[in-house]
C-alpha positions as CSV (number, residue, x, y, z in Angstrom):
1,X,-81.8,-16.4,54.1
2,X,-80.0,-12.8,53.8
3,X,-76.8,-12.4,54.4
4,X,-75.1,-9.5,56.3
5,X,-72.9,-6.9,55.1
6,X,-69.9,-8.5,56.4
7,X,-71.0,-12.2,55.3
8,X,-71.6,-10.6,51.9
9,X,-68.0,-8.6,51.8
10,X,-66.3,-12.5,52.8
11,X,-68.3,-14.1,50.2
12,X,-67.2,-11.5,47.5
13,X,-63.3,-11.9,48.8
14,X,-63.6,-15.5,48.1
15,X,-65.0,-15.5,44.8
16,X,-62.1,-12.7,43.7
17,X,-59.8,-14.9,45.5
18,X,-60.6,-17.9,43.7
19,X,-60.5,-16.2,40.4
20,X,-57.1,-14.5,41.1
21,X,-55.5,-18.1,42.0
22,X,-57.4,-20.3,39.1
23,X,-56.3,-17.5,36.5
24,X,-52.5,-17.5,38.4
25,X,-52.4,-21.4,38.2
26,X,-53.5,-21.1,34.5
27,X,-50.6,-18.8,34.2
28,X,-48.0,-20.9,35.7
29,X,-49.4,-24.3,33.9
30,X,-48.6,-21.4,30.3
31,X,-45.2,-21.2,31.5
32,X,-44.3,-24.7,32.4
33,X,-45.8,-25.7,28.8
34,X,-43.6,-22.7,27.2
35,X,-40.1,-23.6,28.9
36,X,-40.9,-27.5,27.9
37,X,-42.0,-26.9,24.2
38,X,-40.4,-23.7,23.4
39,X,-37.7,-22.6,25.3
40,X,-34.0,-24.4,25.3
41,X,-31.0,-24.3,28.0
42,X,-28.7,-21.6,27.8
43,X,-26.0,-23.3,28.3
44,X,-24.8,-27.2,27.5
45,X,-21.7,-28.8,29.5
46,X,-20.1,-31.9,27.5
47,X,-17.5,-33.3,30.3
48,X,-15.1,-36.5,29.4
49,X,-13.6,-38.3,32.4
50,X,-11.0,-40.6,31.1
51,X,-11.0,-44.4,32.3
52,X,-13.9,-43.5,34.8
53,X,-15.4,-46.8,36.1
54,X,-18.8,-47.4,37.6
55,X,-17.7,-49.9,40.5
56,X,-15.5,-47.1,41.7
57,X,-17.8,-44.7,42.1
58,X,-20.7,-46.5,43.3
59,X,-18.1,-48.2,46.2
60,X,-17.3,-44.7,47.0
61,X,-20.2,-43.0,46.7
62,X,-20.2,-42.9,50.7
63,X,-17.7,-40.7,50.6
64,X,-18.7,-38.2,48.0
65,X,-20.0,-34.8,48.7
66,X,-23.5,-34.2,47.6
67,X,-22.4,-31.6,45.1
68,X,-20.3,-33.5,42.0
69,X,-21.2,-37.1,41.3
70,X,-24.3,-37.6,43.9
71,X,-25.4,-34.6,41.8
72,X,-25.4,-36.5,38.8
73,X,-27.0,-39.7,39.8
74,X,-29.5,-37.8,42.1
75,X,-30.7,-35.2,39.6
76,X,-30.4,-37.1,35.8
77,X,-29.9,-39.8,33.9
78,X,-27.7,-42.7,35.4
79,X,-26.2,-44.8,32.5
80,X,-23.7,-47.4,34.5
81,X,-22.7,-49.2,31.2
82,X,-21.8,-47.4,28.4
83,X,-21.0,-49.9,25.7
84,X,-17.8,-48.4,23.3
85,X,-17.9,-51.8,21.4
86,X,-14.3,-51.5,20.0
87,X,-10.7,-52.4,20.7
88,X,-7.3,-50.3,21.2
89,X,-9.4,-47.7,23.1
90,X,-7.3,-44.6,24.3
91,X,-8.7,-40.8,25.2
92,X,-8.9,-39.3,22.2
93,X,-10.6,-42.2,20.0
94,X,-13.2,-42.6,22.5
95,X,-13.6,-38.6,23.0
96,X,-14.1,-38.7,19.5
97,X,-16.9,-41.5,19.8
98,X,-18.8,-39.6,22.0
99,X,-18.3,-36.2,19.9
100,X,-19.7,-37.6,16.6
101,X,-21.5,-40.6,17.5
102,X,-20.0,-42.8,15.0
103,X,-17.1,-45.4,15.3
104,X,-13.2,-44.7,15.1
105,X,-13.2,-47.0,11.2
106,X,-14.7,-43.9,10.3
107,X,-14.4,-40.7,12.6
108,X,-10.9,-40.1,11.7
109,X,-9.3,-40.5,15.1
110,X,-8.7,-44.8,15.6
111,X,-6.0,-43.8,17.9
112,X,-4.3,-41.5,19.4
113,X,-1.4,-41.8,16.9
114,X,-1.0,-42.6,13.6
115,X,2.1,-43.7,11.1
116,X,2.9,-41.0,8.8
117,X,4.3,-42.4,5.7
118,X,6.6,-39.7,5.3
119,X,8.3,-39.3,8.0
120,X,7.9,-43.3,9.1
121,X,7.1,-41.9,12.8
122,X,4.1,-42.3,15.0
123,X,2.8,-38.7,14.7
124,X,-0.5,-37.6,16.8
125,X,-3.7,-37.9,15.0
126,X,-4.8,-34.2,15.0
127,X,-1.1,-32.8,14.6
128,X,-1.4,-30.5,11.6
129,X,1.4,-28.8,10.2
130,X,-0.3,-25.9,8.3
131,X,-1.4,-24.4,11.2
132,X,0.5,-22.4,13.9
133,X,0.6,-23.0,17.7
134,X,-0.2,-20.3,20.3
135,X,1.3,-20.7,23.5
136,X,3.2,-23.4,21.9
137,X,5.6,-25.1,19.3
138,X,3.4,-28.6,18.4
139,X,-0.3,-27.6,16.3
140,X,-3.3,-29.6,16.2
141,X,-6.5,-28.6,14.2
142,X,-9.7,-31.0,13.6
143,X,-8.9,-31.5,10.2
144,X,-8.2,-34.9,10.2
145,X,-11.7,-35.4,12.2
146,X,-14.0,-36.4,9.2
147,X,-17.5,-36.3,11.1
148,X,-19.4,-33.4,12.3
149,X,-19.4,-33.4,15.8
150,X,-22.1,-32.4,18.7
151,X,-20.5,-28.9,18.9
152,X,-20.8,-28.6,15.2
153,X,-24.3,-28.9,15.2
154,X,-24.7,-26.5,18.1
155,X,-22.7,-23.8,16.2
156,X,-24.8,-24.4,13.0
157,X,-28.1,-24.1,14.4
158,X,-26.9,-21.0,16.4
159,X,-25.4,-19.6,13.0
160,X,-22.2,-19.4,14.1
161,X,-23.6,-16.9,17.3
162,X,-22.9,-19.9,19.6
163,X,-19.3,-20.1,22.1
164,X,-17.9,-22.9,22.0
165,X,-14.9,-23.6,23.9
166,X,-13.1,-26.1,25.6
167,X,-10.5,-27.0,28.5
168,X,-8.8,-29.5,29.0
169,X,-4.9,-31.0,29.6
170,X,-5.0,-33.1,26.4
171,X,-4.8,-31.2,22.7
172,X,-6.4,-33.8,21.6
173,X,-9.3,-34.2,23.5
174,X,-9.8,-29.8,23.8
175,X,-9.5,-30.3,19.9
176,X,-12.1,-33.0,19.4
177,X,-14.8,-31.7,22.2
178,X,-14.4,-27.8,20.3
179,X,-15.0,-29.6,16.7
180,X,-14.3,-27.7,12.9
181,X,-17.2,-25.0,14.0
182,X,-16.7,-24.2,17.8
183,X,-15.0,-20.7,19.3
184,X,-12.0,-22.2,21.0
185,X,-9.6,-25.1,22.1
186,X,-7.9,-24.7,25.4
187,X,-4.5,-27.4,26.5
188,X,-1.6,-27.7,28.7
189,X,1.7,-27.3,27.1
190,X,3.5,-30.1,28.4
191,X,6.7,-28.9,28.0
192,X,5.9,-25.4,30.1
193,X,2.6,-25.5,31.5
194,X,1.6,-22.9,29.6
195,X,-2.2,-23.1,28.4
196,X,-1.7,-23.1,24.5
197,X,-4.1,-23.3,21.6
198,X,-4.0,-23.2,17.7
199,X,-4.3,-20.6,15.2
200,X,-7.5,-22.9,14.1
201,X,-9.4,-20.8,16.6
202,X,-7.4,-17.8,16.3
203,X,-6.0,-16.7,20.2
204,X,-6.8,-18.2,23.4
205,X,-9.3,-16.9,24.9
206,X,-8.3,-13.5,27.3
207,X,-8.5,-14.5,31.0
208,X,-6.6,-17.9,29.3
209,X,-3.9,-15.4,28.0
210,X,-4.1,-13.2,30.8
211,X,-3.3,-16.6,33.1
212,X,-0.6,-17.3,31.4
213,X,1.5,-14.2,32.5
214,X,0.1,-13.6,35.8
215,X,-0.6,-17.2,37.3
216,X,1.4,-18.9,34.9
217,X,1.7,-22.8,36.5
218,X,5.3,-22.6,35.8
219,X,5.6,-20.0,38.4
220,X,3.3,-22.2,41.2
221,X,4.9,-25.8,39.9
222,X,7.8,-26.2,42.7
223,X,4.6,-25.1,46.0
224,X,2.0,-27.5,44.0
225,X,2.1,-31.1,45.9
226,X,-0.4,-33.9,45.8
227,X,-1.1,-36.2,49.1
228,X,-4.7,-37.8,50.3
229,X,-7.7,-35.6,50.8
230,X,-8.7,-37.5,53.8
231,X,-6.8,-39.3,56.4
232,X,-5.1,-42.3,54.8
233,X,-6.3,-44.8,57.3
234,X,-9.7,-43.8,56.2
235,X,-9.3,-45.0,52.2
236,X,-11.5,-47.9,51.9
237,X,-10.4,-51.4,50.5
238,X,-6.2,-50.7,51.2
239,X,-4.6,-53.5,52.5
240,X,-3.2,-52.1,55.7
241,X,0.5,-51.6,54.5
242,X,-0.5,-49.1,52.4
243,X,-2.1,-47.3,55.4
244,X,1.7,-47.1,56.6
245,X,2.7,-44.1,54.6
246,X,1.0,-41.6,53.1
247,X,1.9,-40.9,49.3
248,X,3.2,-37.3,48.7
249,X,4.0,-36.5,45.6
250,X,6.1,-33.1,44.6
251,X,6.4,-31.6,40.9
252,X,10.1,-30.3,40.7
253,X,10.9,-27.7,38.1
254,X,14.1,-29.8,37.5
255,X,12.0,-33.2,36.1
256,X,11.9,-32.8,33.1
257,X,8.4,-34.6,33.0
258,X,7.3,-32.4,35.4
259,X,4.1,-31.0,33.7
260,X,3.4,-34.6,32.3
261,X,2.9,-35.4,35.8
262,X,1.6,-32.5,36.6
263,X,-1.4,-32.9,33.9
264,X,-1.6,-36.6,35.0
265,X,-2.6,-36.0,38.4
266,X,-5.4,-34.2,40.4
267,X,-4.0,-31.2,40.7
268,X,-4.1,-31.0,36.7
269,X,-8.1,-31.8,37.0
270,X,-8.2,-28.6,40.1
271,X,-6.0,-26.1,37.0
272,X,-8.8,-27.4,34.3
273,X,-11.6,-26.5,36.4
274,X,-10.3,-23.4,37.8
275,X,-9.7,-22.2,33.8
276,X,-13.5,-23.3,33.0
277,X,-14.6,-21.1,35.6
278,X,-12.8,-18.2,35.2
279,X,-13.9,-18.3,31.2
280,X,-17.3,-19.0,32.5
281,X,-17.5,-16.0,34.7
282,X,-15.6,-13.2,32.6
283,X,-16.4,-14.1,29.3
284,X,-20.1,-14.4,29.9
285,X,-20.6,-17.9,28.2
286,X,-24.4,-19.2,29.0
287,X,-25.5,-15.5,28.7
288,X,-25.7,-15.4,25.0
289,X,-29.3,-14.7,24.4
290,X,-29.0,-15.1,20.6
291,X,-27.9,-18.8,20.9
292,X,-27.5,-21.7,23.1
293,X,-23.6,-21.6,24.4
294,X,-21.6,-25.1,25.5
295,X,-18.6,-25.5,27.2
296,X,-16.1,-28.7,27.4
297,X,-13.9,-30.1,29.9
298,X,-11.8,-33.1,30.2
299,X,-10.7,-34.6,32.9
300,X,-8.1,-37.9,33.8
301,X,-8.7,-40.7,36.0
302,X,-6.4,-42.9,34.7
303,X,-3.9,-44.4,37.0
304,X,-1.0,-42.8,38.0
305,X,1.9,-44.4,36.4
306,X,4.5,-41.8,38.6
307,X,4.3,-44.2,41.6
308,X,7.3,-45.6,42.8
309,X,6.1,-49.1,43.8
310,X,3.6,-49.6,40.9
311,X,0.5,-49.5,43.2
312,X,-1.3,-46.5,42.3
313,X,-5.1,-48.1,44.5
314,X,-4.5,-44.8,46.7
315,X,-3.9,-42.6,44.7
316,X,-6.5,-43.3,42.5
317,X,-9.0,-43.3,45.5
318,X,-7.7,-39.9,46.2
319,X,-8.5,-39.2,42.8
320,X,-12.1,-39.9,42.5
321,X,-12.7,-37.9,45.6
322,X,-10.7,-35.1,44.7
323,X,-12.1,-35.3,41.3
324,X,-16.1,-35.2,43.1
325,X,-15.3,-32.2,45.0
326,X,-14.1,-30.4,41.1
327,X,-17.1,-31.7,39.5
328,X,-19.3,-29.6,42.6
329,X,-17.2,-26.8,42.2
330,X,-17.8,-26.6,38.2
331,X,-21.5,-27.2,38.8
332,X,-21.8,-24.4,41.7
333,X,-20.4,-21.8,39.1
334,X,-22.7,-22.9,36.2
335,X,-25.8,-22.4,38.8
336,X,-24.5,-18.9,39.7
337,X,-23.1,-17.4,36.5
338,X,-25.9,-19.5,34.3
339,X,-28.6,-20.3,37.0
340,X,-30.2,-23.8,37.9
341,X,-32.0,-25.4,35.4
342,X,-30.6,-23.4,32.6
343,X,-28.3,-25.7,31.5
344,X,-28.0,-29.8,29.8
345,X,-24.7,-31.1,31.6
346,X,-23.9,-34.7,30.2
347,X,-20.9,-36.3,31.8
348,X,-18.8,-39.9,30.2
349,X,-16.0,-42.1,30.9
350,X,-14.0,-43.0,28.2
351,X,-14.9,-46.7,28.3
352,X,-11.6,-48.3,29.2
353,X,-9.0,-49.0,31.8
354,X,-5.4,-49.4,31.4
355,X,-4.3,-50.6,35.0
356,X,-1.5,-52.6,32.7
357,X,1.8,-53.3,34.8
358,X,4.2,-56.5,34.5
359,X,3.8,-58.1,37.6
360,X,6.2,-59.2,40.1
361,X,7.9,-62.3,38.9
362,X,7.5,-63.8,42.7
363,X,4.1,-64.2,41.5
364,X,5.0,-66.7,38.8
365,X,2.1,-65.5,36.3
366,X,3.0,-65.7,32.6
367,X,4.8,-63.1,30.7
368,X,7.2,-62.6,27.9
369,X,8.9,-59.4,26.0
370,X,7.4,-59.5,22.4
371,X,10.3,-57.2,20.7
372,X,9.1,-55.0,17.4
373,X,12.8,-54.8,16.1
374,X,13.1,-58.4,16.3
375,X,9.9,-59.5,14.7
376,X,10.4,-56.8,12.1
377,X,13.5,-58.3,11.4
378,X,12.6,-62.1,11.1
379,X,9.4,-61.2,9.3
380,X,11.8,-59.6,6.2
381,X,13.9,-62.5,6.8
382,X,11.3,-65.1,5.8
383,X,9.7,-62.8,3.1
384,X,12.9,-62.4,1.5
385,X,13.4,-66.1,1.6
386,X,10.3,-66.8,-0.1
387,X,10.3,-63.8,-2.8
388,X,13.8,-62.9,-2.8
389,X,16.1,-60.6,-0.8
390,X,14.5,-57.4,0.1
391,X,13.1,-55.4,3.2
392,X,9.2,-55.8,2.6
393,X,8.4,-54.1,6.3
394,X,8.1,-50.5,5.7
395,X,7.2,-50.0,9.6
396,X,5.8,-52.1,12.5
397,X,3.8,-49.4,14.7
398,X,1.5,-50.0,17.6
399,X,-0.4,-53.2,16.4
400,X,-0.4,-52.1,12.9
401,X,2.2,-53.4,10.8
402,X,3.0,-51.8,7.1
403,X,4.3,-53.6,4.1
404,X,6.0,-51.8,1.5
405,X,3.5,-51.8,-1.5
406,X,5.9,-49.8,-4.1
407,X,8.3,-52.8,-3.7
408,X,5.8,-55.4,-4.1
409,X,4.6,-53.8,-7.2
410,X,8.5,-53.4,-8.5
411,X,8.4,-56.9,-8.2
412,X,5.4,-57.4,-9.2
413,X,4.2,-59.6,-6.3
414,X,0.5,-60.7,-5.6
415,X,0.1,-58.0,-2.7
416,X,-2.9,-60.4,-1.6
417,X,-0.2,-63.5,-1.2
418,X,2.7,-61.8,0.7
419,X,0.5,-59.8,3.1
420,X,-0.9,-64.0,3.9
421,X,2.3,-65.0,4.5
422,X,3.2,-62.3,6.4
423,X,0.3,-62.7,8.7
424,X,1.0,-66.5,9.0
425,X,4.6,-66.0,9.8
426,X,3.1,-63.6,13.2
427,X,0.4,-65.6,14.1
428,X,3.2,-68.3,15.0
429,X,5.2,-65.9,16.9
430,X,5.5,-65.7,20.3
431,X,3.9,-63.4,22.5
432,X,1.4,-62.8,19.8
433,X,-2.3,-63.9,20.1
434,X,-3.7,-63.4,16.6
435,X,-2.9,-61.8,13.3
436,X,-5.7,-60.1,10.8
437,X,-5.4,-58.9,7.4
438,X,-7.7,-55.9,6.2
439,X,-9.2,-58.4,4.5
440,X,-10.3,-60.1,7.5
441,X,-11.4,-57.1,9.5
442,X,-13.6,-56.0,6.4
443,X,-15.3,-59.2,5.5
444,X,-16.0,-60.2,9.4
445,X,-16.4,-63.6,10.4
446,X,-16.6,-63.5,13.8
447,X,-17.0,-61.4,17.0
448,X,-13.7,-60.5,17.5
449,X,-13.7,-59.2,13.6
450,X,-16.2,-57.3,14.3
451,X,-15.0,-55.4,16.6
452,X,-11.9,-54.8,14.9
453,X,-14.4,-53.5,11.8
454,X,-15.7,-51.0,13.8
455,X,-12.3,-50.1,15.4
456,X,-9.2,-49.7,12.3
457,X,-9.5,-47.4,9.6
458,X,-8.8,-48.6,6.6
459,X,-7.5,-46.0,5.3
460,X,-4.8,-45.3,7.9
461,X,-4.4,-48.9,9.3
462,X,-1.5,-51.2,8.3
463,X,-1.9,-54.4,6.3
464,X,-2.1,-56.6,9.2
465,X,-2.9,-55.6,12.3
466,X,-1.4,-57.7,15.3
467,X,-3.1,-58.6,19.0
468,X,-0.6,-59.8,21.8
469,X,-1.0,-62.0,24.5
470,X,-2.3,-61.2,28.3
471,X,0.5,-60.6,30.3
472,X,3.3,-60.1,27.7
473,X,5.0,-56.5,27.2
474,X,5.3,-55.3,24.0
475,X,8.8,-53.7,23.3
476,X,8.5,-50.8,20.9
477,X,12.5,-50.7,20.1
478,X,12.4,-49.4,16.9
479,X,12.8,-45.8,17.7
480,X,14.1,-44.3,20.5
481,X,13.3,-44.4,23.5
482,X,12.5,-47.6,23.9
483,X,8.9,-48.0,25.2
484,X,7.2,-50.9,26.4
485,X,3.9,-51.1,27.2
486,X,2.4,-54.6,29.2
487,X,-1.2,-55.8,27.5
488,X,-4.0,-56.6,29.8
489,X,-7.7,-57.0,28.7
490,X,-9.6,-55.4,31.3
491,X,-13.2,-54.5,30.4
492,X,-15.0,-52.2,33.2
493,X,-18.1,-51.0,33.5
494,X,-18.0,-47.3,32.8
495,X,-20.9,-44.8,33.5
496,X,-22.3,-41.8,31.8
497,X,-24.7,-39.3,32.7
498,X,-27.3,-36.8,31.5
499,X,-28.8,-34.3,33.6
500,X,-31.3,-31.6,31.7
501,X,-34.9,-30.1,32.3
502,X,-37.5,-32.2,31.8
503,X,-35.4,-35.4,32.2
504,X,-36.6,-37.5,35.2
505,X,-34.2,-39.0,37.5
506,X,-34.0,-42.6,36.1
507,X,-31.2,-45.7,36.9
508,X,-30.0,-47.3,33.4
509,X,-28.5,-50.9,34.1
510,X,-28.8,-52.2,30.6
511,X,-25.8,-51.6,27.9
512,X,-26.3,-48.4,25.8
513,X,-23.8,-47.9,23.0
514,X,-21.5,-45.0,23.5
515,X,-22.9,-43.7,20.0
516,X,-26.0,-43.0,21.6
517,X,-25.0,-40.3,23.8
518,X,-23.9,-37.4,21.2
519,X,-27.6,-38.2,19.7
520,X,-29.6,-37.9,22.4
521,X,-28.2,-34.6,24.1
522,X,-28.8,-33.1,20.5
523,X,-32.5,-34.7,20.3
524,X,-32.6,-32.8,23.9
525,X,-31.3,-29.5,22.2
526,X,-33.8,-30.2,19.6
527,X,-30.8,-29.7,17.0
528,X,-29.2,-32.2,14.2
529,X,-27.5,-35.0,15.4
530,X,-23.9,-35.5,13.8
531,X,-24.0,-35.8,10.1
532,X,-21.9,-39.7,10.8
533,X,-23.7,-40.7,13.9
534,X,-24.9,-44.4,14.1
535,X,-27.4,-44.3,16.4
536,X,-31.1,-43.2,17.4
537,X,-31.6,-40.6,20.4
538,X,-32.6,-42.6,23.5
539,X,-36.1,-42.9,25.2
540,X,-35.6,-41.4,28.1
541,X,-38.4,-40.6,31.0
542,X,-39.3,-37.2,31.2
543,X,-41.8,-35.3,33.2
């Protein structure tokens, strides 16, 4: 059959047509492949949310925007029970979990304070002395952190080209989340709301510095106030009371704990966020095209211990939403100054809760005051009865309690039989739930030993280490102030995300050990995992 001229000209469009769009699907099919196998985010975001808990946000969920947590949970991986496995969890020994992927027996940090036998004083962990404070009179450095930690390994395998920084209220935590190898650490003062740093890293960073004398929060600190995002009629699962009056809360200059609150609260979460994105924005970070950049932020969720009447349920409602609309505010910038889909954003709680307050005693539920003074006290009393007169006690701090081993040796004691006697004189005591030796929490016999393995450092913890009872208030009156602090057990589940190229969106219900996570965002940057870490990358779906 011929064909016209025009039938002949259409037949000739289609074939070129055909060609054109095989050879661009070709094309595209090259690119995919080369962004999956060769090409990594510019950018990684390593957030810490202290004592975030699943049920919260999965009963408020509802009332989130679709920009900060439905984000996460929509677009990554949803990991509702990360397992920390340890006891005496605070911010910075978790932080420091997550950082190196190892446990606090060995990362350094078992707690946020440590006895310093020099001094005989709780000092923090990560104070160090030989270096100098910017922005502030108190120094931290990672020295004392003995792993490598995720931000390490980033800065290695960029060969040192990589910026590193972090921002957050806590020295601690900005200290930990920047590691021994990363650009800068970023903290609230507490005693003038300054941002500070250490001469570890050198100066802050410039719009940091630049803050500091132009927006300083000392000059905004008397106009900042805190009350509910939303209606408080409208907060879910308040008994109606507290639907009566609103909570306001007002950060005096005169307090003299003003910036404590002030960093406790939301409005400390808005000033971390609004320092990440400033630094974000001016200082370029995600446009390094020599190396793969990372910034850190940490964030608080813990209850808010500056309430009047010792219910903090709305203000810690008014947190999580207030802390949602941060978290789409932080990711918004990273899409525009970084662009979408350029960058691995993993997101954890800190895998505890401490809701602990002594209860009204109209409620009749058990209690007690366990005093430190007084058991230090009776515990050299007895020693002294059975190996003669002499303080054996060198310090009784947190749980950890420290003979004085110089003394045994003087008098040449069996340092094997006094610490036994000493831990079966506690045990008895009252208020006290169980006593362990090092001994015992090296050579584990049981669950809760082994937990305790994985939690004290032997090389910082005290002879015998002490657990209270639920409900009792342990009375640190050996220095002053006095502090007292109720226990409560109160394990939560605690969520963790991971949301990065190639990861499909996938619901993880099972347990999945904290040490996991630093691992597997490295196995995503296709980088070393920390040189301590415990456990394998894991399996993820992926496209």
């Amino acid at each position: 059959m011929r064909l016209s001229l025009c039938e002949k000209v259409n037949l000739t469009m289609k074939r070129i047509l055909s060609t054109v769009l095989c050879g661009l699907a070709t094309m595209n099919v090259a690119v995919q492949a080369a962004h999956d196998e060769g090409e990594r985010p510019r950018l990684v975001v390593g957030i810490v949310v202290d004592q975030l808990r699943t049920d919260y946000i999965e009963f408020l969920q509802s009332y989130f925007t679709d920009r900060g947590f439905k984000r996460l949970m929509k677009d990554g991986a949803y990991i509702r029970d990360i397992d920390f496995k340890v006891k005496g969890l605070d911010a910075a020994t978790a932080t420091a979990m997550l950082y190196t992927g190892a446990y606090p027996a060995n990362t350094g940090v078992a707690s946020e304070s440590v006895y310093d036998p020099v001094t005989r004083k709780m000092q923090p962990a990560l104070l160090d002395s030989k270096t100098l404070g910017n922005f502030t009179n108190d120094s931290y450095s990672p020295e004392n952190l003995r792993l490598s930690t995720l931000s390490d390994e980033l800065a290695v395998d960029g060969l040192a080209l990589s910026s590193i920084y972090s921002f957050a209220a806590d020295p601690q935590l900005a200290v930990i989340m920047t590691g021994h190898a990363g650009t800068g650490a970023c903290w609230i003062n507490e005693n003038t709301g300054n941002w500070a740093t250490t001469t570890y890293y050198k100066n802050l960073p410039a719009p940091v510095s630049a803050r500091n004398y132009s927006y300083s929060v000392a000059s905004r600190i008397d106009t900042m106030q805190w009350k509910p995002s939303i209606p408080i009629e409208k907060f879910p699962g308040l008994p109606q009371q507290k639907k009566i009056y609103p909570f306001r809360h007002m950060f005096p200059r005169s307090d003299k704990e003003v910036y404590r609150r002030f960093s406790a609260s939301p409005v400390g979460n808005a000033e971390v966020t609004d320092v990440a994105i400033e630094c974000l924005k001016q200082m370029k970070i995600g446009s390094n095209g020599n190396a793969v950049d990372m910034i850190n932020v940490g964030y608080t969720l813990a209850p808010y211990k500056y309430v009047s009447d010792g219910d903090f349920r709305a203000e810690l409602t008014d947190a999580y939403l207030r802390l949602d609309s941060q978290l789409g505010r932080l990711f918004e910038a990273i899409d525009k100054y970084v662009g979408a889909g350029n960058a691995v954003i993993w997101l954890s709680s800190t895998g505890y809760y401490d809701d602990a307050v002594i209860d009204d005693k109209k409620y009749r539920i058990p209690t007690g005051e366990f005093s430190m003074k007084r058991a230090e006290s009776l515990l050299n009393s007895y020693l002294s009865a059975l190996h003669g007169n002499a303080d054996y006690v060198v310090a009784f701090r947190g749980s950890h309690l420290y003979l004085d081993h110089s003394l045994l040796e003087e008098k040449k004691l069996d340092v094997s039989d006094v610490v036994a006697d000493a831990r079966s004189f506690l045990a008895r005591m009252s208020g006290v739930s169980d006593a362990f030796t090092l001994y015992d929490i090296l050579s584990p016999r049981t669950t809760e030993q082994e937990r305790l393995r994985l939690s004290v450092d032997p090389k910082k913890g005290g002879d015998i280490f002490v657990t209270f009872n639920p409900g009792w208030a342990v009375v640190d009156d050996l220095d002053y102030p006095v502090t007292s602090h109720p226990v409560r057990e109160t394990p939560v589940l605690t969520p963790a995300f991971i949301v990065a190229p190639g990861i499909v969106p996938q619901k993880i219900s099972l347990p999945v050990d904290a040490t996991a996570l630093a691992p597997t965002v490295s196995s995503i940057l296709r980088i070393r995992s920390p040189n301590g870490a415990v456990s394998k990358p894991l399996l993820l779906e992926r496209h």
